[in-house]
Legacy VTK file of the C-alpha trace (Angstrom):
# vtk DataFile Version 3.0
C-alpha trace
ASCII
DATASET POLYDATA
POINTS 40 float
14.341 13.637 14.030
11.044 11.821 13.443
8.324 10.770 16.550
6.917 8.103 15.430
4.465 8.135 18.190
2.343 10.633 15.872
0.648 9.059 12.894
-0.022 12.444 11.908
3.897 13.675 12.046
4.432 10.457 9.874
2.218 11.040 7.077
3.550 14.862 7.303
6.704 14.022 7.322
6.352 11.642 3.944
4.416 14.281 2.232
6.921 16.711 3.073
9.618 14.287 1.416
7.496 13.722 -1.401
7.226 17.648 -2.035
11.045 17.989 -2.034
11.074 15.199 -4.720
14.051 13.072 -2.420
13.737 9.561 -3.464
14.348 8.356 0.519
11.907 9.466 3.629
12.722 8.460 7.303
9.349 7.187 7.626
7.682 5.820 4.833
6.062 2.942 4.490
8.691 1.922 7.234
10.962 1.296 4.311
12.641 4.546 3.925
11.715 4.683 -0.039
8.735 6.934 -1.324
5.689 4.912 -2.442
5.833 6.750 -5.622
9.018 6.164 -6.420
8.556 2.490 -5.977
4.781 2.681 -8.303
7.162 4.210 -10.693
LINES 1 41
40 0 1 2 3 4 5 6 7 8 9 10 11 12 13 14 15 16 17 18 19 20 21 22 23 24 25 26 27 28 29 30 31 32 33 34 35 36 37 38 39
């Protein structure tokens, strides 16, 4: 469970999916997909 009212538990929380190297975040970008993964 994400609170989105926290910009900072956001960004956290798509770091944090980014570290783990999972190819879909709950919040990120509000499209559920890494940013990386879609530069790639």
């Amino acid at each position: 469970a994400v609170d989105l009212g926290g910009d900072e538990k956001e960004v956290s929380r798509c770091i944090n999916c980014d570290g783990v190297g999972s190819l879909t975040c709950t919040t990120c970008q509000g499209s559920g997909i890494q940013p990386r993964y879609l530069d790639r």
